[in-house]
C-alpha positions in Angstrom: -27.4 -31.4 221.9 -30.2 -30.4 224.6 -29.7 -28.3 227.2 -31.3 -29.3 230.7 -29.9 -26.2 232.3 -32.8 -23.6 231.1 -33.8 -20.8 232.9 -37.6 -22.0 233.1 -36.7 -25.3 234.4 -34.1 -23.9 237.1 -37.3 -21.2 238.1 -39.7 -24.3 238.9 -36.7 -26.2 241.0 -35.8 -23.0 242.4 -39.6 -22.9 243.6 -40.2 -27.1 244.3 -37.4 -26.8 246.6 -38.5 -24.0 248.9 -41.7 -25.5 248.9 -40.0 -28.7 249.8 -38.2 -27.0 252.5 -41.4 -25.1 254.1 -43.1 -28.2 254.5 -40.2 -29.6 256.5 -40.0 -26.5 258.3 -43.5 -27.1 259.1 -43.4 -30.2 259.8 -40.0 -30.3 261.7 -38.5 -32.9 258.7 -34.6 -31.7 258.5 -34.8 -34.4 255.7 -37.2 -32.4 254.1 -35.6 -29.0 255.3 -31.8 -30.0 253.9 -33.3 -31.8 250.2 -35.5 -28.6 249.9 -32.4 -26.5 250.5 -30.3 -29.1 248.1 -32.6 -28.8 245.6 -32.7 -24.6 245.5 -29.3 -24.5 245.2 -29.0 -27.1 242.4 -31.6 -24.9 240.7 -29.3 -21.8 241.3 -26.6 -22.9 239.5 -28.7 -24.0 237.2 -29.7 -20.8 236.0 -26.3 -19.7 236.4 -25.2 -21.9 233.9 -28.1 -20.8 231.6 -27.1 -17.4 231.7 -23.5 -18.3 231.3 -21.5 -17.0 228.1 -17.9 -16.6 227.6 -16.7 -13.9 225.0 -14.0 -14.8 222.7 -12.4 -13.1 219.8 -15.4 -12.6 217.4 -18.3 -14.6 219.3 -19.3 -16.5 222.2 -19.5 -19.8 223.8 -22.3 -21.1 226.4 -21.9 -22.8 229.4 -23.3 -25.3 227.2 -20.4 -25.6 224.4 -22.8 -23.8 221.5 -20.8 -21.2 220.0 -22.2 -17.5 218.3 -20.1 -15.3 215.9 -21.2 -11.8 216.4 -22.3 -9.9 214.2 -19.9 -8.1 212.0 -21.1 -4.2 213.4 -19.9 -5.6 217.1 -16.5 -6.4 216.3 -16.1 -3.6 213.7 -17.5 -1.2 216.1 -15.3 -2.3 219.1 -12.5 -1.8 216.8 -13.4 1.7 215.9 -14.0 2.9 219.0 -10.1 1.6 220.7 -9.3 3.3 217.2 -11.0 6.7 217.8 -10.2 6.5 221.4 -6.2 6.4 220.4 -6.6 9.1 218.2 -8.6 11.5 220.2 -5.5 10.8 222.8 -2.9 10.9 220.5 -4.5 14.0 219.1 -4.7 15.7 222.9 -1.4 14.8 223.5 0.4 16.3 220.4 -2.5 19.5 220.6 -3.4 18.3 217.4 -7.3 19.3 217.5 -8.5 18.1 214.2 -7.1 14.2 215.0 -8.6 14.8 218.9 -12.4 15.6 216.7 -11.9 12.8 214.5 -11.4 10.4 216.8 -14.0 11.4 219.4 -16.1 11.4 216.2 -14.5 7.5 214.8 -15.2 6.4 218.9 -18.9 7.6 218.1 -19.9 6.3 215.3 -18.2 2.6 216.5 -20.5 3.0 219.9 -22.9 3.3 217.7 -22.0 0.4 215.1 -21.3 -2.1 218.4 -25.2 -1.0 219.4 -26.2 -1.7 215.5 -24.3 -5.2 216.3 -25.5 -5.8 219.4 -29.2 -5.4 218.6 -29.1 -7.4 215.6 -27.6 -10.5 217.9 -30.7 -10.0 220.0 -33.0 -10.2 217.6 -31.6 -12.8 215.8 -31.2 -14.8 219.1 -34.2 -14.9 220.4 -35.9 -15.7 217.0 -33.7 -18.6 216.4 -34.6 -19.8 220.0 -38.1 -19.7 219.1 -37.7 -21.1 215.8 -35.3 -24.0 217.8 -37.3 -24.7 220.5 -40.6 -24.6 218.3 -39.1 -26.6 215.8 -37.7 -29.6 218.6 -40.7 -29.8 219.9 -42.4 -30.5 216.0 -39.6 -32.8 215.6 -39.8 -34.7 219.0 -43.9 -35.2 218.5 -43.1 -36.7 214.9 -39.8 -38.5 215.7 -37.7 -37.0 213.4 -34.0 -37.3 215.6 -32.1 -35.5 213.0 -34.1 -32.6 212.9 -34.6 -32.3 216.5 -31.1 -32.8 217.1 -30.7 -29.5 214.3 -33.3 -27.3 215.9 -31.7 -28.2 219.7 -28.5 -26.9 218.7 -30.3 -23.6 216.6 -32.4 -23.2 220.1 -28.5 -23.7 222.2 -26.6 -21.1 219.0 -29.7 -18.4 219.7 -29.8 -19.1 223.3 -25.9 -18.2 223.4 -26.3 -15.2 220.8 -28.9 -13.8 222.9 -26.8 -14.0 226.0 -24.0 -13.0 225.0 -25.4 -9.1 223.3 -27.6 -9.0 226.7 -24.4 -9.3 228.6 -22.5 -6.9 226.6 -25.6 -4.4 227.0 -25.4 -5.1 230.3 -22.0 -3.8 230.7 -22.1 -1.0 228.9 -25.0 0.2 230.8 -23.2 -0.5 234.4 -20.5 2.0 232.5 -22.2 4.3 231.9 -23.8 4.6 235.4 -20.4 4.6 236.5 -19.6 8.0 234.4 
């Protein structure tokens, strides 16, 4: 399945319509000015949608239906950090100090698991991206429509993979700022 809403593609409308609307700035076209303006915001959305991802229980799905299981270290990680987090609480309230250690340790080690997960995802992302687009592109020039219909939807399953650790990064690192 090939995805026409890629970031590069959305950077050179983004770009063709500004140009677009200088010259009918320039020239006093609104036609120009309003198709120009059309255009960048077609080109917007379109890298909106390229950097969309939705999380669900144990992956992700793109704007463009490919889906991503995480890697086992995110969701075992996210687990053992609610886990450590309800200890180290539970352990506060009750002045229990040994089960408020061992969950503060348990929250720890899954942050760090989650971050194991997450980079894994990335790397294994953007390499089966390259590997997708690299191999469509073989495919196309030779005219082999299976395989280029395979390495689209590798290129759309790394593409969502990728997306989908960088947004969880993301987060954690707006967190963090936060605290």
């Amino acid at each position: 399945m090939a995805d026409n809403s890629s970031t590069l593609k959305s950077y050179i409308d983004s770009a063709t319509g500004a140009a677009q609307n200088a010259l009918g700035n320039l020239t006093g076209n609104t036609g120009d000015q309003v198709k120009g303006e059309a255009r960048k915001d077609k080109a917007e959305a379109e890298h909106d949608l390229s950097h969309a991802t939705a999380k669900v229980p144990g992956g992700a799905i793109s704007g463009s239906g490919a889906f991503s299981k995480d890697d086992p270290n995110r969701t075992e990680g996210s687990y053992n950090q609610t886990m450590g987090s309800a200890k180290e609480t539970l352990g506060g309230l009750i002045g229990n100090e040994s089960l408020k250690a061992s969950g503060r340790q348990q929250n720890l080690e899954g942050q760090q698991q989650e971050a194991k997960g997450q980079l894994n995802d990335l790397g294994s992302g953007i390499a089966n991206r390259a590997q997708g687009a690299i191999g469509g592109a073989v495919a196309g020039l030779t005219g082999d429509e299976r395989g280029q219909a395979h390495y689209d939807e590798m290129r759309a399953e790394g593409k969502t993979q990728q997306r989908s650790a960088e947004h969880d990064i993301q987060k954690q690192a707006e967190a963090e700022r936060r605290s």
